[in-house]
N, C-alpha and C positions, 0 to 999 in steps of 0.2 A: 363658367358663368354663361346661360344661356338670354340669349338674346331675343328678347320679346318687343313684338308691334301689333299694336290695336289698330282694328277698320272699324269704323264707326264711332264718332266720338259724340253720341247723345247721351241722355240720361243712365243706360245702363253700363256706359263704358268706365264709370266713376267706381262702379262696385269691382272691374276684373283690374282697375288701377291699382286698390288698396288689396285688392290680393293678391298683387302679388309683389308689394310694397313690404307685406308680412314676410317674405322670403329674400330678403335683400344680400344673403351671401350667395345665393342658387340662381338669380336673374336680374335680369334689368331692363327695363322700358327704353325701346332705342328710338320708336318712332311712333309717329301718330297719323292714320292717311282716314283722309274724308273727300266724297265726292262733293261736299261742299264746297266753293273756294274758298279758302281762307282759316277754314272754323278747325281745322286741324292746327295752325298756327294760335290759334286762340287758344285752344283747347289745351296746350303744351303749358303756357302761364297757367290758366286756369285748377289744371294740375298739379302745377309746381313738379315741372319735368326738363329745367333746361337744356340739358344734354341732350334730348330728345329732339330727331331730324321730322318735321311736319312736311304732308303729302297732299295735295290735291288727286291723286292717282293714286288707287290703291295697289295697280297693277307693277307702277313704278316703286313704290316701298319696298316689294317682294323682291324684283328685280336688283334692287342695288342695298340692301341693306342685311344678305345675309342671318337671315333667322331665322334661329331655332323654333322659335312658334310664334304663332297669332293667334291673336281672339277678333273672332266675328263679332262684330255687337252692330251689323246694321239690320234693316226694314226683313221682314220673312223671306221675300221677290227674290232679294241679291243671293241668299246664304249659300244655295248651290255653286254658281257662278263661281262665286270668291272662295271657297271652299276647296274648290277641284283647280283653282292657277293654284293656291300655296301647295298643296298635297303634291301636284306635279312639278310644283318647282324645288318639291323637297323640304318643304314646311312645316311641321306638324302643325295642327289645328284646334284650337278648342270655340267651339262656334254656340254663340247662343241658341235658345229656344225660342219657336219649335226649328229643329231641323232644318226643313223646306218645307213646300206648302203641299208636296205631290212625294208619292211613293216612288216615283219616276227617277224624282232627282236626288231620293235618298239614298239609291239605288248607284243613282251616278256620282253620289260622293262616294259611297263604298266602296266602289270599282277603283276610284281616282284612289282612295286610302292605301288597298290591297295593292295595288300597280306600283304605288309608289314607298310600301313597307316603313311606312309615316305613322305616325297615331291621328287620331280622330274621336275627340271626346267631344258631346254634347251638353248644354249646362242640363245639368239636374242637381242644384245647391240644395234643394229641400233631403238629397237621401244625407247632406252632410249638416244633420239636424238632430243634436240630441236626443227628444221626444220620439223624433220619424225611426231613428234607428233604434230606439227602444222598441217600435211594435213591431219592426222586424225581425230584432231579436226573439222576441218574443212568438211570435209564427213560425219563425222561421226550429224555435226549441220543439215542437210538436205538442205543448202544453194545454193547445185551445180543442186539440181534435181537428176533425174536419174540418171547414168553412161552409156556414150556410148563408150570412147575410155580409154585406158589404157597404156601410153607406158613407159616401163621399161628399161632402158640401165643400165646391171652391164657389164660395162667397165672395164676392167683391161688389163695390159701388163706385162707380164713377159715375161722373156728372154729365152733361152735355158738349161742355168746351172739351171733355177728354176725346171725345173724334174730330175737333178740325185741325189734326195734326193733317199733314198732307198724306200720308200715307195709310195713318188709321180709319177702320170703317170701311173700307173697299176690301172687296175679296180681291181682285188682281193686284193689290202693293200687302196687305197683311194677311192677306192666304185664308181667311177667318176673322170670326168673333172670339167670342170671352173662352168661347168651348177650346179654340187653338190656342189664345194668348194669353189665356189666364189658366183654366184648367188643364195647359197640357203638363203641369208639374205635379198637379194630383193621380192625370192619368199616367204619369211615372211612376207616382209613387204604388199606384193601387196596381201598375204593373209589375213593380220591382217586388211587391210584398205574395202576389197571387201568383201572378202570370199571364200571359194573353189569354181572355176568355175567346168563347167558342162563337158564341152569337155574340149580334148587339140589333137595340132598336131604339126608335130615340123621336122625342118632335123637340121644334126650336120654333122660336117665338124673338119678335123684339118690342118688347115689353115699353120702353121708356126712352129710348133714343132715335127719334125721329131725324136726325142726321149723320145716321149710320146705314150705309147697304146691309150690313150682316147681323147677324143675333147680340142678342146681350141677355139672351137666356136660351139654357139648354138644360131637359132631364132623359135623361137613358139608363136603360137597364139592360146591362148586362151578364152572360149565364155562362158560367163554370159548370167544370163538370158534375159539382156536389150541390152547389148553391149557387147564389144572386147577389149582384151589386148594383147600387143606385147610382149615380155620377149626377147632381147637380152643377152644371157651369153657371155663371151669373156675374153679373157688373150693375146687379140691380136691386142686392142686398144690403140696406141699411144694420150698419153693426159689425158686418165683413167677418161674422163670424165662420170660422173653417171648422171641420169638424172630420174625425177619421173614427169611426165605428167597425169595431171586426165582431161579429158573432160567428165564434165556436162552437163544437160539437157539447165542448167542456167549459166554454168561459164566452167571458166577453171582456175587449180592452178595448180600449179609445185616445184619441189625439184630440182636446187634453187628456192628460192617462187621468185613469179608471179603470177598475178592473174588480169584474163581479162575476162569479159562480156558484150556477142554481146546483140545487142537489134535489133528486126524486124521492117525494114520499111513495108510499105502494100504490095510492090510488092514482097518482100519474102525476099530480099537483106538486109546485115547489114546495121543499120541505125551509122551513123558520132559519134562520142563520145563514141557508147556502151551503158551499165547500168552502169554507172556511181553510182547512187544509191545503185546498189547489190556489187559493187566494194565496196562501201566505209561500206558494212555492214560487209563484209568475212574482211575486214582490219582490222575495229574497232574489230572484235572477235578473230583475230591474237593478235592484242597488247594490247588484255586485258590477254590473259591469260599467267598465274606464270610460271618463267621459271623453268625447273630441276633443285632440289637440285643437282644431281647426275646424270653422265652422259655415256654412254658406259657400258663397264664391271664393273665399278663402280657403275654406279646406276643400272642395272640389279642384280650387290653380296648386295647391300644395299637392294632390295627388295627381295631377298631370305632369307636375316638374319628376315626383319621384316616379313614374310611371316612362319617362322619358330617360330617368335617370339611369333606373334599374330592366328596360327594354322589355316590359310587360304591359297591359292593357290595363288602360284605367278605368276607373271602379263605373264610370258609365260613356260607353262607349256608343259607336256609331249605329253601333245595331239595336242599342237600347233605344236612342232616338228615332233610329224607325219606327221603331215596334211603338214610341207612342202616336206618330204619326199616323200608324196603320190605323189607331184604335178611335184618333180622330177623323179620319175618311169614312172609316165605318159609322161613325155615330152622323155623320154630315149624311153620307149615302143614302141612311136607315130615315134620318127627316126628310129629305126632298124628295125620296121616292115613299116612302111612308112604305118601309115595309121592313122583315128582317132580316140583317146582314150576316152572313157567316164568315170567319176568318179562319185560316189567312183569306187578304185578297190576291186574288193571280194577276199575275199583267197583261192577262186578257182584260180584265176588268175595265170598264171605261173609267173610273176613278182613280185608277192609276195612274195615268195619264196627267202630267205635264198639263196646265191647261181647262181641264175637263170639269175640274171643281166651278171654278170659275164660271164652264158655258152653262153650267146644270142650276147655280146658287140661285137662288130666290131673291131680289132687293126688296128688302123691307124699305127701304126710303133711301132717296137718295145725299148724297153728301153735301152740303150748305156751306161749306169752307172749307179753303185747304190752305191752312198756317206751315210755313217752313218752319218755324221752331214753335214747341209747345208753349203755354201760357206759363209763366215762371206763377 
């Protein structure tokens, strides 16, 4: 039975509760540490976890509670930090998104992982998504051809009272806008499904929240070696509709699925019906394949316990979170200096740097509140 404890007990720590609540022969929730005073002690009722020891020190949890793992669920600032005591203290880790806020300290958890022959998974709930893993499947069969287009919409709205949390809205405690904390699970996914593109270039704007430092919109375009992806971020789309578009050589699918292929008449023009035949092949490999046992934060903690169990790397690991980290610096880079960013970045790079996002970011405006707990 492995022995699990949660840092940070705000609104995302609800979701690594009940998953790993779905595994109640494999683990157990031993302890809950918040640098809040107190609200770890709350948080244990609120739960309904009373075997569970409550911490004001997160550092002290690790210390005396023997565990198999922890989940990171505090502010972007801390994840490093907390990250590299459990790895060194022999902890494996599965820390929320993003990462860290810097290539630096992604870098330094790595180190801290490898040193310490720990695991270190990043959330990425969306690749354990029915739909998401259908068009991987699907890319990943060679069904579509090459890849020419890529458009990504992480849609989101928020209101205004959603930055006077104390931490959101500032580049120094949230590392970022919408571009880091909302579309960094689309730039997973459009990295798990491509790969890291080669360029990036980008502008950001803050369209709608005049009590936020950071953006609450971003577009960048992206280039592979065959073709182009779009990446809209945003916290300022009414209807919060998401959208995953892949055009192929051969096809074209989408999130929600769709799936359409042209066929050449002589003159160059689509010919009437399409490929019909290539349609009814990417279908039949859609509804052949098994759906997730497990789904979201639950099947991402379901494959950390077995990943922990069976001494293998779980399905996204510490270097996947780099790599979306990377592609968020770049796209940040590509707006404040307005130019294009080639990847990788090196650690010469001043963006690398610990720090350095921070001295460079633009305040759109600055913050008008800072609430210790969100508005219920």
């Amino acid at each position: 039975m492995l022995r699990i404890g949660i840092i940070g007990t705000g609104g995302i720590a609800q979701a690594h509760v009940e998953g790993y609540r779905a595994f109640p022969h494999e683990c157990e929730i031993v302890a809950l540490a918040d640098a809040l005073p107190g609200r770890a002690a709350e948080k244990i009722v609120a739960f309904g976890l009373p075997d569970a020891a409550a911490y004001d020190d997160p550092a002290e949890m690790i210390a005396r509670e023997r565990l198999d793992l922890v989940s990171i669920c505090t502010p972007p600032s801390t994840h490093a930090s907390l990250a590299i005591a459990a790895l060194d203290a022999g902890v494996n880790v599965l820390v929320e998104k993003p990462m860290a806020p810097s290539l630096e300290e992604c870098d330094a958890m790595l180190a801290a992982q490898e040193r310490s022959g720990r695991l270190l998974s990043v959330v990425a709930q969306n690749r354990f998504r029915d739909d998401l893993a259908t068009l991987k499947e699907v890319v990943d069969s060679g069904l579509l051809g090459s890849i020419s287009h890529v458009r990504v919409d992480s849609a989101w709205w928020r209101g205004l009272p959603y930055y006077d949390l104390w931490w959101r809205g500032t580049w120094e405690k949230e590392g970022g806008g919408c571009t880091l904390n909302h579309a960094i699970h689309h730039i997973d996914l459009l990295i798990w499904l491509l790969g890291r593109p080669d360029e990036i270039t980008a502008m950001l704007a803050n369209a709608q929240h005049d009590n936020a430092e950071v953006e609450d919109l971003s577009i960048a375009v992206l280039r592979y070696e065959t073709g182009l992806a779009q990446l809209t971020s945003s916290v300022v789309h009414h209807g919060q509709e998401q959208e995953i578009v892949i055009q192929g050589a051969n096809a074209r699918i989408s999130q929600p699925w769709k799936v359409v292929a042209e066929r050449s008449r002589p003159d160059g023009f689509p010919e009437e019906g399409g490929d019909a035949a290539l349609v009814a092949r990417i279908e039949a490999l859609v509804a052949g394949r098994a759906p997730l046992a497990h789904r979201g934060h639950e099947g991402q903690i379901g494959d950390v316990l077995a990943a922990i169990r069976e001494g293998r790397a779980p399905i996204a690991d510490g270097r996947d979170g780099r790599s979306a980290v990377e592609v968020v610096t770049a796209i940040y880079k590509a707006g404040f200096e307005r130019e294009h960013v080639a990847l990788p970045l090196s650690a010469a790079d001043p963006y690398y740097r610990a720090g350095q996002l921070v001295a460079h970011a633009p305040h759109f405006h600055e913050k008008t509140a800072s609430l210790i707990e969100a508005a219920s």
